[in-house]
C-alpha positions in Angstrom: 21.8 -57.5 -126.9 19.1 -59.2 -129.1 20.3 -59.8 -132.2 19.5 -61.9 -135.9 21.9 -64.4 -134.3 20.4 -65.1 -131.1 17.4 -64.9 -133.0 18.4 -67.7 -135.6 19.2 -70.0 -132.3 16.0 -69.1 -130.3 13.8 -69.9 -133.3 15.8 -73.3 -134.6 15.2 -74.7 -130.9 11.8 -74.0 -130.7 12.7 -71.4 -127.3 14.4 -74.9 -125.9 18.2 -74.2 -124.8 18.3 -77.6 -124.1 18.0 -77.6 -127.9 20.8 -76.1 -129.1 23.5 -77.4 -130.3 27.0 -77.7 -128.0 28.4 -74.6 -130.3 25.8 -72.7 -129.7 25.3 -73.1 -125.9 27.0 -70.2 -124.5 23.6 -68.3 -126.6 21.3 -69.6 -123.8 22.0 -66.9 -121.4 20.1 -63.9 -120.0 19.2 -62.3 -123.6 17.8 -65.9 -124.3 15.2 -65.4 -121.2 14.9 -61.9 -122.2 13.4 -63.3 -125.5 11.2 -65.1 -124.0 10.0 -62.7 -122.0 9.6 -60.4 -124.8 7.4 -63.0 -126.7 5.1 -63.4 -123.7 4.5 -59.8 -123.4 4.0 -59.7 -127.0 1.4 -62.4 -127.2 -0.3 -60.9 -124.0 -0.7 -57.7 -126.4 -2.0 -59.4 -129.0 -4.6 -60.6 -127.3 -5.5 -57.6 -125.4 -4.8 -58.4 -121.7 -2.3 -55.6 -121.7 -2.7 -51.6 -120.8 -2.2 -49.5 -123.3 1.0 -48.1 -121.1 2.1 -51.2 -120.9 2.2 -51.9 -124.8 4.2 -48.6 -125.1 7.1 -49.6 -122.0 7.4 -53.0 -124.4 7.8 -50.9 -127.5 10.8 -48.9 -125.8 12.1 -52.4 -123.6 12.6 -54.0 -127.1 13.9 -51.1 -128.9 16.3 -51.2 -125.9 16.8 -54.4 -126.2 17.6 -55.2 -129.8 20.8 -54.8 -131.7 19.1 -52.5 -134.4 15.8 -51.7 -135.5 15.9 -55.2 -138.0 16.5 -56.9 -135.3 13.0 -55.3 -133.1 11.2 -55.8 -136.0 11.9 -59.2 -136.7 11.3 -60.2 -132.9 7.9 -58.4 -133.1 7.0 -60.7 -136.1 7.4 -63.5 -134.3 4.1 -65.5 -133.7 
């Protein structure tokens, strides 16, 4: 799952797991893509290039996603 952790490592390299540092590595996995992910489909809302439809399966994929609601909230923040 997403959480303020993975978040704290995803934001302190930039999105780069090349970035991180050696104790941190084992963070660049499949939720680390999933944030990515998350933060295109997000920007693609913001900008309107997304259904509406679409905008509500990516409010239920994060909620799925995320440890808690702090944690969807915070990744939604994210510019």
């Amino acid at each position: 799952m997403i959480d303020h952790a993975l978040l704290d490592a995803y934001l302190a390299a930039d999105g780069d797991p090349a970035a991180l540092p050696a104790g941190q590595q084992h963070l660049a996995g499949p939720w680390w893509t999933r944030v990515d992910e998350l933060l295109l489909d997000l920007h693609m809302t913001r900008h309107g290039y997304v259904t509406e439809g679409y905008e509500r399966h990516l409010d239920r994929t994060i909620d799925g996603s995320c440890a808690d609601p702090s944690v969807a909230e915070r990744l939604r923040a994210i510019r």
